[in-house]
RODO-2510 file (C-alpha; in nm, 4 decimals, decimal comma):
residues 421
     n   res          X          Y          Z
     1     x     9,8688    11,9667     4,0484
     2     x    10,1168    11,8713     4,3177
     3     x    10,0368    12,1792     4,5244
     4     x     9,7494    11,9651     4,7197
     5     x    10,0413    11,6317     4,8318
     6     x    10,2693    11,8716     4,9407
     7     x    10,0202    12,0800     5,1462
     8     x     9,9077    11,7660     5,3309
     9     x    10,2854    11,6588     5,3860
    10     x    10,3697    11,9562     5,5434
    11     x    10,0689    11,9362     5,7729
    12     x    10,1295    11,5886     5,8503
    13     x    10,5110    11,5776     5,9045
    14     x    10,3938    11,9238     6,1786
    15     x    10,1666    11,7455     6,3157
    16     x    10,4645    11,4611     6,3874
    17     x    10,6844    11,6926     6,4885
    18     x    10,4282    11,8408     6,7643
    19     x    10,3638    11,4258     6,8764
    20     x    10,8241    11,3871     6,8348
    21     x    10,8340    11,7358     7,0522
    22     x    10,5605    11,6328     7,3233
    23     x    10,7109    11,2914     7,4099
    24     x    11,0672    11,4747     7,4229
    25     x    10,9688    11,7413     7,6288
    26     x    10,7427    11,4318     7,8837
    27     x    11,0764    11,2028     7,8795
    28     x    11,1113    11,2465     8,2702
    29     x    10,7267    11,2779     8,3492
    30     x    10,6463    11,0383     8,6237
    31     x    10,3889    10,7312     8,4339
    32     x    10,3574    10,8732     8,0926
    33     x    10,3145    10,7236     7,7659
    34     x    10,4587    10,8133     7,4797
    35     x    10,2376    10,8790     7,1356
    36     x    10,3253    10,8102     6,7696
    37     x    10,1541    10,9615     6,4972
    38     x    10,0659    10,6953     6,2440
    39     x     9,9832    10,7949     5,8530
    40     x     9,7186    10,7033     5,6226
    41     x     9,7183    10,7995     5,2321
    42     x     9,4484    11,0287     5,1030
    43     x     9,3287    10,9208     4,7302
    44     x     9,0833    11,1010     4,5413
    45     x     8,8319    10,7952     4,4118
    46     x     8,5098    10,8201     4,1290
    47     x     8,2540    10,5829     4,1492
    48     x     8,3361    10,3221     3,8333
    49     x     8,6752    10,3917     3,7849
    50     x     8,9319    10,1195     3,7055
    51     x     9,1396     9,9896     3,9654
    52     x     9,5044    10,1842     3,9824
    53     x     9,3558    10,4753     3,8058
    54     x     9,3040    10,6854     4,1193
    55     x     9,5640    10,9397     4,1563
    56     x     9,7128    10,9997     4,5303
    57     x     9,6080    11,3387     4,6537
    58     x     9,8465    11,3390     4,9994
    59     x     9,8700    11,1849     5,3275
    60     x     9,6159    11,2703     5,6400
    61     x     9,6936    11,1813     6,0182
    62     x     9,5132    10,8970     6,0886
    63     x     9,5445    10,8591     6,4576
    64     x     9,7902    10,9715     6,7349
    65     x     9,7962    10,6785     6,9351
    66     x     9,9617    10,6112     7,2964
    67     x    10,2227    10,3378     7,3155
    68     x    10,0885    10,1721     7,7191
    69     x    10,4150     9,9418     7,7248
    70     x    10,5903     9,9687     8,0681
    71     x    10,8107    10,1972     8,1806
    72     x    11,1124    10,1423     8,3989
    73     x    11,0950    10,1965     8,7840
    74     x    11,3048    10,3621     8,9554
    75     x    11,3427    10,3681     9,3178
    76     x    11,3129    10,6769     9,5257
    77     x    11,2987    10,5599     9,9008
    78     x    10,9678    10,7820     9,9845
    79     x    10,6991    10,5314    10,1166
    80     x    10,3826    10,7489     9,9170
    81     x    10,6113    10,6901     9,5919
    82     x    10,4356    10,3906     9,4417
    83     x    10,5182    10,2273     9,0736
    84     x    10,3018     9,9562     8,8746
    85     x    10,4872     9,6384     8,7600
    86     x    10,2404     9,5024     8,5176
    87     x     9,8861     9,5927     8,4120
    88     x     9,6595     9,8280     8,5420
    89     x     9,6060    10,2218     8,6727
    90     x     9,5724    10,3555     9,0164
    91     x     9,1919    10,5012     9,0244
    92     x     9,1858    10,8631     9,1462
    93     x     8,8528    11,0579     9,2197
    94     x     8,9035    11,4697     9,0991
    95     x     8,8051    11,7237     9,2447
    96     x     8,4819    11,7474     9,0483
    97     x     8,3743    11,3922     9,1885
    98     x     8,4874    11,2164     8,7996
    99     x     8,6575    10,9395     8,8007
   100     x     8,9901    10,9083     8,6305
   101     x     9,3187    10,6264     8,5703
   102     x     9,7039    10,7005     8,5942
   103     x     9,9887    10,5562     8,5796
   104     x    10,1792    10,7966     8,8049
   105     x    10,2244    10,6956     9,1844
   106     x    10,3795    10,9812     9,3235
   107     x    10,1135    11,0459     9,5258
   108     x    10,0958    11,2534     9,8848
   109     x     9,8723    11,2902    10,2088
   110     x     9,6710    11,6179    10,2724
   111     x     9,6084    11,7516    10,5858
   112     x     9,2961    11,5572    10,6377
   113     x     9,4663    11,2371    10,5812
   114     x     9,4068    11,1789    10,2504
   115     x     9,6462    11,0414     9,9756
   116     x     9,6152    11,2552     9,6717
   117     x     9,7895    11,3230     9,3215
   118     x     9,9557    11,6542     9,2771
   119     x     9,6111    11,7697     9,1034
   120     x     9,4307    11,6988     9,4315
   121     x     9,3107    11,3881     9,2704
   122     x     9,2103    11,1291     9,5156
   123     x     9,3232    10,7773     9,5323
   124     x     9,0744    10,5215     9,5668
   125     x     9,1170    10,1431     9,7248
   126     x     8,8865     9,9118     9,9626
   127     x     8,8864     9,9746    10,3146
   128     x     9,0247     9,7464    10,5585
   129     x     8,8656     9,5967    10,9122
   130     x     9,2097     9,6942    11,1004
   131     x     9,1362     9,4150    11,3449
   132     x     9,0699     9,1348    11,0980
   133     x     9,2512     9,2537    10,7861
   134     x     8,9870     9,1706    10,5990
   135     x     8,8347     9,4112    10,2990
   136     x     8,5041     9,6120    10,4526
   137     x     8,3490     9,6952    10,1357
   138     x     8,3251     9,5603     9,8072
   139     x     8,3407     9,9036     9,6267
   140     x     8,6497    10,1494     9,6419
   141     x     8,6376    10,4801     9,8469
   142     x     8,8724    10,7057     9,8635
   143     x     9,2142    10,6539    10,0777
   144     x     9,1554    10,8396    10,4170
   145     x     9,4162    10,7919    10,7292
   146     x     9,3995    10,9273    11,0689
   147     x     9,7224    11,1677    11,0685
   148     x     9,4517    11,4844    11,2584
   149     x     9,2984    11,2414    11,5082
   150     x     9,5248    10,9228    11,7623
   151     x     9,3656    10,5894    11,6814
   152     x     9,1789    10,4756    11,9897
   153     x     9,2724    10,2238    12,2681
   154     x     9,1898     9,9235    12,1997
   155     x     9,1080     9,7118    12,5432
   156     x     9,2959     9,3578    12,5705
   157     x     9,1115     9,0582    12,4773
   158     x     9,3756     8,8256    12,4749
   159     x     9,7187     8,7070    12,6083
   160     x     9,9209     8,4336    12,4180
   161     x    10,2268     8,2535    12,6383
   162     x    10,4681     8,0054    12,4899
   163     x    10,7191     7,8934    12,7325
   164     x    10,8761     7,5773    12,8823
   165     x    10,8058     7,4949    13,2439
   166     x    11,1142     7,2660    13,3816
   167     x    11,0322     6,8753    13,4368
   168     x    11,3175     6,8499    13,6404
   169     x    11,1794     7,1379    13,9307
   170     x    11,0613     6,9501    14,2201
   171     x    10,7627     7,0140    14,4556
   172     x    10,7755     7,3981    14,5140
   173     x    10,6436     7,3364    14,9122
   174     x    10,9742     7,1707    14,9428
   175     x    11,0310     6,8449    15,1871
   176     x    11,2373     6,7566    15,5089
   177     x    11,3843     6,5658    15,3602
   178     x    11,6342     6,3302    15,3292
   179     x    11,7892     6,5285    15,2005
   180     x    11,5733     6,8190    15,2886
   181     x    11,4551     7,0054    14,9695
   182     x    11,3569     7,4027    15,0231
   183     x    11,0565     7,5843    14,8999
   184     x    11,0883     7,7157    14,5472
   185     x    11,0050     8,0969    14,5764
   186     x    10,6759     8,1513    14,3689
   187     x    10,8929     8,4318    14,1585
   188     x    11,1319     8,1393    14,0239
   189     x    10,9049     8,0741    13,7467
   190     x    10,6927     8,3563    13,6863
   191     x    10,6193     8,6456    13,4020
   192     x    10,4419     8,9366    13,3746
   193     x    10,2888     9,1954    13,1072
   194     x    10,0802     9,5146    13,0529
   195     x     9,7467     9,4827    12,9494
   196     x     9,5318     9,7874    12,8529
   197     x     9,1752     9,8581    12,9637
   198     x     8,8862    10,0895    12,7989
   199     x     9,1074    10,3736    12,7959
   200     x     9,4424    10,2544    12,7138
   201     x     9,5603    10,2956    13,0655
   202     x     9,8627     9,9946    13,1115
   203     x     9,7637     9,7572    13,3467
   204     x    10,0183     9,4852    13,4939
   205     x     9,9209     9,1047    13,5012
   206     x    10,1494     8,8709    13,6289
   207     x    10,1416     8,4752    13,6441
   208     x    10,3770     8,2503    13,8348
   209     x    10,3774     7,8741    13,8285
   210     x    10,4404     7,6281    14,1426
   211     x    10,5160     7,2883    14,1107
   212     x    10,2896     7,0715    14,2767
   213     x    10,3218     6,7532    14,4135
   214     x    10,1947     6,5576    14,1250
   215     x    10,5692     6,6142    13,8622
   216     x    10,2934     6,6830    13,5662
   217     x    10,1221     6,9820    13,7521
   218     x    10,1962     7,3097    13,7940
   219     x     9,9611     7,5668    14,0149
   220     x     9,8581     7,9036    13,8427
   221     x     9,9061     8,2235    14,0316
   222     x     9,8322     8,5695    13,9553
   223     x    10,0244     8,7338    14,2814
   224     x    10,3270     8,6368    14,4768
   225     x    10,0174     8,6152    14,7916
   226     x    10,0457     8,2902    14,9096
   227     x     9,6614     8,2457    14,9567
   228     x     9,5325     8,3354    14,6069
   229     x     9,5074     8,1158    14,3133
   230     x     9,4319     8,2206    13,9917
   231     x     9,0576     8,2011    13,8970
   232     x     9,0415     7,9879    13,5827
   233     x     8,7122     7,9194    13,3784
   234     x     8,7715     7,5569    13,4048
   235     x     9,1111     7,4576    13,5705
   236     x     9,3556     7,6447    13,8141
   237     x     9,6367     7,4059    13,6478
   238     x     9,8819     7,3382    13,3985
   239     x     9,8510     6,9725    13,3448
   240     x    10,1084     6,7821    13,0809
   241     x    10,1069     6,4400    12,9348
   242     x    10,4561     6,1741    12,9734
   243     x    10,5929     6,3932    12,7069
   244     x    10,5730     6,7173    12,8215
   245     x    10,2756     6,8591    12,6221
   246     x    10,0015     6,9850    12,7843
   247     x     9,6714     6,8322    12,8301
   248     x     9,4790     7,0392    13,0482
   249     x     9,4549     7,3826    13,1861
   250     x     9,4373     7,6660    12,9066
   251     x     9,2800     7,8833    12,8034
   252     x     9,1674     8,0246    13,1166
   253     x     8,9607     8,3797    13,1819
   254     x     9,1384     8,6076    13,4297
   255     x     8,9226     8,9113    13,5379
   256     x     9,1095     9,2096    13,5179
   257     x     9,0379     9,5621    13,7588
   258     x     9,2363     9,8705    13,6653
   259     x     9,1004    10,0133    14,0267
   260     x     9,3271     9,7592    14,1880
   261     x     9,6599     9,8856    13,9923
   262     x     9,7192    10,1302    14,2786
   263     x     9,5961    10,0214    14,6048
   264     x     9,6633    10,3311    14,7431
   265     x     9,4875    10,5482    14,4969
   266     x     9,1671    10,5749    14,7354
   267     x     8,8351    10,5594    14,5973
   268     x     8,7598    10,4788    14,2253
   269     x     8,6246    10,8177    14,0632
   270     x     8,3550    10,7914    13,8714
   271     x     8,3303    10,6852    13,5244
   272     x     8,6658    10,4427    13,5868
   273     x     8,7069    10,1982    13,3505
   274     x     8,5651     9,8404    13,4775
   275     x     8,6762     9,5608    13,5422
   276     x     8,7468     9,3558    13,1950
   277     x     8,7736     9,0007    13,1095
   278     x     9,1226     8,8849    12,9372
   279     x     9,1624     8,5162    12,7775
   280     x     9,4606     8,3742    12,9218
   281     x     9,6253     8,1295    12,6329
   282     x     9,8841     7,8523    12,7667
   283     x     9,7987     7,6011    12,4594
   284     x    10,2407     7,6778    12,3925
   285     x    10,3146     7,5658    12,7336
   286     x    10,5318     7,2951    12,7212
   287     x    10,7485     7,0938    13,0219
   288     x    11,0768     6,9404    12,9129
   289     x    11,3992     6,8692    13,1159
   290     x    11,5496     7,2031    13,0160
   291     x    11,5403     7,5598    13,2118
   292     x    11,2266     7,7818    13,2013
   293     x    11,2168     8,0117    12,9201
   294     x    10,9690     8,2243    12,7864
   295     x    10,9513     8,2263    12,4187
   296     x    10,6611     8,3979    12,3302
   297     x    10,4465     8,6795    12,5062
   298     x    10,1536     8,8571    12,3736
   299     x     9,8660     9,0478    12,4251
   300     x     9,6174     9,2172    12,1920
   301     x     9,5529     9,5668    12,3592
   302     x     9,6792     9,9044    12,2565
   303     x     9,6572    10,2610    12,3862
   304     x     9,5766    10,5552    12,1408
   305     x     9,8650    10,6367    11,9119
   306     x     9,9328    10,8698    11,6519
   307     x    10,0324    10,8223    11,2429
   308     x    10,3995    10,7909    11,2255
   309     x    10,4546    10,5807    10,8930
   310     x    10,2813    10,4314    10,5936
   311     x    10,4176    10,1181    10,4520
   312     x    10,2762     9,9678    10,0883
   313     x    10,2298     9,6284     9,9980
   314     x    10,2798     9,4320     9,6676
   315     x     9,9305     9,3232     9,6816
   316     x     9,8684     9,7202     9,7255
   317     x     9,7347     9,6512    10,1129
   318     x     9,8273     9,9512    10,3520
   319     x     9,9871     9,9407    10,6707
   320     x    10,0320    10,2334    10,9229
   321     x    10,2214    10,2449    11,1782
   322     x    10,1716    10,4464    11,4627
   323     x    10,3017    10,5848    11,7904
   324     x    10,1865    10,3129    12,0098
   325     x    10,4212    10,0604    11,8083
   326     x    10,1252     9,9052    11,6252
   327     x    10,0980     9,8676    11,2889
   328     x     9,8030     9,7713    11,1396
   329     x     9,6173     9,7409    10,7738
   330     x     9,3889    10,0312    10,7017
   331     x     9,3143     9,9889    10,3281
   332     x     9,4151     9,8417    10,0075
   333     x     9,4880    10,0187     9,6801
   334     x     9,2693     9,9504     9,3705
   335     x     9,3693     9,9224     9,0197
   336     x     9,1494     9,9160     8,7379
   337     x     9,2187     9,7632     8,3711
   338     x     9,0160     9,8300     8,0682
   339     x     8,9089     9,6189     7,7625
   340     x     9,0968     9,8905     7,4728
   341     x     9,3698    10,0885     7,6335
   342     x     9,4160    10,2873     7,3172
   343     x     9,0792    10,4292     7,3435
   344     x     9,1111    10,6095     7,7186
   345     x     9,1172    10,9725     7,6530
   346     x     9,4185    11,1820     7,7674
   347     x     9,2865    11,4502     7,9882
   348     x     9,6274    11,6051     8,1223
   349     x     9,7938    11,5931     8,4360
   350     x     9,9179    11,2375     8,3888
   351     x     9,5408    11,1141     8,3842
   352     x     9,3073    10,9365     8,1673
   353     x     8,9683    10,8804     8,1516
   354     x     8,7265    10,6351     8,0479
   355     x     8,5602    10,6410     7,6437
   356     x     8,3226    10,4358     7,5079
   357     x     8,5662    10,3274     7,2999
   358     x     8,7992    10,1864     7,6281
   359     x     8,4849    10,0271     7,7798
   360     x     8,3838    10,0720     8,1252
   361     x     8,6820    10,0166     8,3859
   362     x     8,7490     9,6445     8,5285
   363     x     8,8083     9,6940     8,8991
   364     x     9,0493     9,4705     9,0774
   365     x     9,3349     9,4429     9,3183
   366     x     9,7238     9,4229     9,2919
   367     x     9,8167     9,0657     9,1851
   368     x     9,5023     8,9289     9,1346
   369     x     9,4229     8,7832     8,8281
   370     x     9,6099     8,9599     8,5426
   371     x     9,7055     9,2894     8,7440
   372     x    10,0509     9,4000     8,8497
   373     x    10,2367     9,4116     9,1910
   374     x    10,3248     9,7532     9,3320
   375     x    10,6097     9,8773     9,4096
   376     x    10,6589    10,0364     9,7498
   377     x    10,9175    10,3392     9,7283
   378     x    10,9531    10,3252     9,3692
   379     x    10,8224    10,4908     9,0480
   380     x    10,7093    10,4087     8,6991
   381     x    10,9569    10,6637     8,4669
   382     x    10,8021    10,7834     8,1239
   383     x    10,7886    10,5275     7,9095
   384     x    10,9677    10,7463     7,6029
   385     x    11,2969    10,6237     7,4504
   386     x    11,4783    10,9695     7,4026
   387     x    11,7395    10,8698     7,1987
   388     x    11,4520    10,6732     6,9383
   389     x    11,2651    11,0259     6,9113
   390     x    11,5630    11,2355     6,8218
   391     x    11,6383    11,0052     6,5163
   392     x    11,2240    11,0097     6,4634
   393     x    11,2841    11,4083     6,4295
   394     x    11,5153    11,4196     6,2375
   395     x    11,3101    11,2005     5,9975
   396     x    11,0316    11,3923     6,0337
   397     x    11,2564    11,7375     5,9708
   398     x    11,3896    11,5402     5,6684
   399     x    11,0059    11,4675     5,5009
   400     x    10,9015    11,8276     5,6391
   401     x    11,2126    11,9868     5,3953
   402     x    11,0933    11,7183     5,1183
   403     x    10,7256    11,8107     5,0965
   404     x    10,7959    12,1877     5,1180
   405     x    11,0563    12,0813     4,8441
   406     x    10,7948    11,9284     4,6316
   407     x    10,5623    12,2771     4,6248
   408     x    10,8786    12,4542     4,5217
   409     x    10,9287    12,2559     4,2700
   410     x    10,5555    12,2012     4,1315
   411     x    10,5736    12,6512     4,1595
   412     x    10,8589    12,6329     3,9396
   413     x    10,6591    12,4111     3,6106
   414     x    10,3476    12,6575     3,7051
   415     x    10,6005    12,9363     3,6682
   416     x    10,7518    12,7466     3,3593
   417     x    10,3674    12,7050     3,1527
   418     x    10,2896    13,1283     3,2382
   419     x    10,5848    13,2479     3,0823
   420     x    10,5371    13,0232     2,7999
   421     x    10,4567    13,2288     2,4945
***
């Protein structure tokens, strides 16, 4: 009897219509993936009997299986908003301590720092040594940044100094002459900058250069006091070859006292920071027939600043930015990848988790190996093509009215062999 196709029809083609009306109703859900329903044919079998003598009894469901192709990304401007180009999911830790995958980047910061989904889900990615750049542990943790708390000073190690010292200066002491030549002020050629000390306090270092009589040496100073030279490790000179590129004289070690900022402060209270050593690098220096200029001037010291801005990466590495003007690396993002896609299990809320069917989860790093870049400020859109699903419903409406169609018609022969008499 036909009753038994059209049954399953009808429970198949609703079953297609649920999968037609779930993708429709996701098509502007941030990272999801759109499902098909795909058919098998039911046939009812006896051991021995010929081949082509088993008659069809319907259709079942087979499998409702997610489509993982990409989705296209769509820019947004919010820094947090980050979209996958490529393979992978962003790992996120629930609130139950599981572990589970997404494709959705819109993700947020708490107030304890932390960057979470809109199910409180936390993102997880390798920790960064801020100072190196360099990953600090080899498995991911969750995403934490210091938006409570200022960052701490950070004392200054070193100063950098490109610049070009003029050949053509003569001897700053000056001559009688003839022609008499006057004393070149010790300010002519001179710069200065803040360093910090243990507490982030800005302390001013200055260096000035002098001439000398030698025309490929130049005298170090810290102060315009005529009677102090700066104390160098090695050298208290700049020394250059015939071609103006220096041979001698850096990096020196300049000893640096915040108690001698203000002279008239009076006493040092207790607990002041001490004095600090700073590396003093000149390696840039150069001395060609042009003015002095100062090119380059760094130093490596900080005080405390607060979180003002996160920017992303393509290779998923974090950088804040603070108060203080510093930005800095404080983590990278990880993705993960798995061996069968198709057999993650959808859990909700834009997440997945892992099966034994998808295999355990490959962990791994934007752009490395077969990964995906991110994309800062952007998201991934729902991978569902809106227009393709309202045709697929209207199919499925079609074979919905056919199968009902066939029950009507298989009532109307059982009607038929009653009434015969």
């Amino acid at each position: 009897m036909g009753f038994q196709q059209g049954l399953t029809g009808l429970n198949a083609s609703s079953k297609n219509l649920d999968v037609i009306g779930h993708n429709i109703a996701n098509s502007q859900t941030v990272g999801f993936k759109a499902s098909r329903t795909e058919f098998a044919e039911m046939v009812a079998t006896a051991i021995g009997s010929a081949g082509g003598s088993n008659a069809g009894i319907g259709v079942q469901v087979d499998a409702i299986a997610q489509q993982f192709t990409q989705g296209n990304i769509s820019i947004t401007g919010n820094n947090l908003d980050v979209a996958i180009n490529g393979n992978g999911f962003f790992q996120v830790r629930q609130p139950d301590g599981s572990m589970a995958y997404t494709r959705a980047g819109n993700f947020k910061l708490d107030d304890k720092g932390n960057v979470i989904t809109n199910s409180m889900a936390q993102l997880m990615g390798y920790p960064v040594d801020p100072l190196t750049g360099q990953r600090s542990a080899s498995s991911p943790v969750p995403l934490v940044f210091p938006t409570g708390a200022p960052i701490p000073a950070r004392q200054t190690e070193n100063i950098v100094v490109a610049m070009n010292l003029d050949a053509r200066a003569p001897d700053a002491a000056g001559s009688a002459g003839p022609p008499p030549v006057p004393a070149t002020p010790r300010s002519a050629y001179g710069t200065s900058v803040n360093v910090y000390d243990s507490q982030g306090v800005a302390v001013p270092v200055s260096l000035y250069f002098e001439k000398t009589a030698d025309p490929n040496k130049w005298a170090i100073y810290t102060t315009l006091d005529e009677t102090i030279q700066a104390p160098g490790s090695s050298t208290d000179f700049l020394e250059f070859d015939g071609n103006g590129a220096l041979v001698s004289g850096s990096p020196f070690t300049l000893t640096v006292d915040p108690a001698q900022v203000n002279p008239n402060a009076g006493p040092t209270p207790p607990n002041a920071p001490n004095p600090f050593p700073v590396t003093i690098d000149l390696s840039k220096a150069t001395q060609f027939g042009t003015k002095f200029a100062i090119s380059d001037l760094t130093q490596d010291g900080y005080t405390a600043g607060q979180l003002t801005g996160i920017n992303i990466s393509p290779d998923g590495t974090i950088l804040t930015r603070y108060s203080n003007g510093v930005s800095r690396p404080e983590g990278q993002i990880a993705l993960a990848s798995f061996r069968n896609t198709q057999g993650l299990a959808d859990v909700g809320n834009n997440l997945w988790v892992e099966t034994f069917s998808s295999g355990q989860p490959v962990m791994g790093t934007p752009t490395d190996g077969n990964f995906g870049a991110l994309r800062s400020g952007a998201l991934e859109d729902s991978n569902v093509d809106l227009t393709g699903e309202l045709v697929a419903m209207m199919t499925a409406q079609r074979a919905y009215q056919a199968n009902a169609q066939t029950i009507k018609t298989q009532d109307q022969v059982m009607s038929t062999l009653v009434n015969l008499r």
